[in-house]
C-alpha positions in Angstrom: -28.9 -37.9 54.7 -27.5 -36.4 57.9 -23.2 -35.6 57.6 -20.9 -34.9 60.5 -19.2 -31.4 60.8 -15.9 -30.8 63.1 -14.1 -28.4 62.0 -10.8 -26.2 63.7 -10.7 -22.7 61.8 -8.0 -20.4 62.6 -8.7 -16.9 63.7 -7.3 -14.5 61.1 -6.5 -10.5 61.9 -8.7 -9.4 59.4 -12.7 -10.7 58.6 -12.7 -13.8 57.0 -15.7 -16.3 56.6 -16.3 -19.2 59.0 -16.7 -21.5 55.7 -15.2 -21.6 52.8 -18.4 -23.6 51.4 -20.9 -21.2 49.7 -23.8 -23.1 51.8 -23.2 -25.3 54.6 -26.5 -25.9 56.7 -26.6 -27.0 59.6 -27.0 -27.8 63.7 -24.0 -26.7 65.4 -21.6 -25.7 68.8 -20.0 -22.8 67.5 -17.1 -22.3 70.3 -13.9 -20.5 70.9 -11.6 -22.2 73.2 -10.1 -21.5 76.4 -6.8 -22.0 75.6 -6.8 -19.0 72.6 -5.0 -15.4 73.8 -7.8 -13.2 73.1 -11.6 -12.3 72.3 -12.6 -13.5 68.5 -15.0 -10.9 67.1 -18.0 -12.4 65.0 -19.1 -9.9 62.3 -23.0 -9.2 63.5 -25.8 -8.7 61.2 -25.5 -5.2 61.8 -21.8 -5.2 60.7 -20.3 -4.2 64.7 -17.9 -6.3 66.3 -19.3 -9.2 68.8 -16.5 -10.4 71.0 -16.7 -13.7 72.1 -14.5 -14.9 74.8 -12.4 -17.5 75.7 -14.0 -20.7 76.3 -17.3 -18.9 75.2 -20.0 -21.0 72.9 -23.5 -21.2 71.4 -25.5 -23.7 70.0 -27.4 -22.8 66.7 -30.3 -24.7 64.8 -30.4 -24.7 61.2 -27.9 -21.8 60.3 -26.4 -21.4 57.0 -22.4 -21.4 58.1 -21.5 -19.1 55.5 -22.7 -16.6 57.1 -20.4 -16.1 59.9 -17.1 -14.1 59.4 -14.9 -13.5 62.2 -10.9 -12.0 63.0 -9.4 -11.9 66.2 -5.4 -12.9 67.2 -4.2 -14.6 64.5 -3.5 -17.9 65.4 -6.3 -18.5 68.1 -8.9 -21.1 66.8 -12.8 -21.0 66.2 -14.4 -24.8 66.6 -17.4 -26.2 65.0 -19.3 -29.2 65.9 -22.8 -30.5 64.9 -24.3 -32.0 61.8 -26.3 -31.5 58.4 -29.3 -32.7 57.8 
């Protein structure tokens, strides 16, 4: 059975994870809006900071959302939109 996420996660000063869920899989926008102050940096695989920029987004297939951590200005927002299944 296919399920809807869209979600708004605010951007925390320190690294914490995109989901709270300990496995959410899915097909998803990942974006950070134009409107928020600042870069918010996505922990990569290799641990460095990857900055993504206002308005910036990516689509991803089949990605376990748990994964992802990010911190940035606290208060700017992260967006998720696609679906399970």
């Amino acid at each position: 059975m296919n399920g809807v996420i869209m979600r708004k996660v605010v951007v925390q000063a320190s690294y914490t994870n995109l989901v709270a869920e300990s496995r959410l899989v899915g097909c998803v926008t990942i974006s950070c809006p134009p409107a928020n102050a600042a870069s918010v940096n996505f922990k990569g695989d290799d641990g460095s900071d990857v900055p993504w920029v206002p308005g910036q987004w990516h689509e991803f297939m089949n990605v376990d959302l748990k994964d992802f951590q990010i911190k940035g200005t606290p208060g700017d927002v992260v967006t998720i939109v696609g679906g399970t299944g």
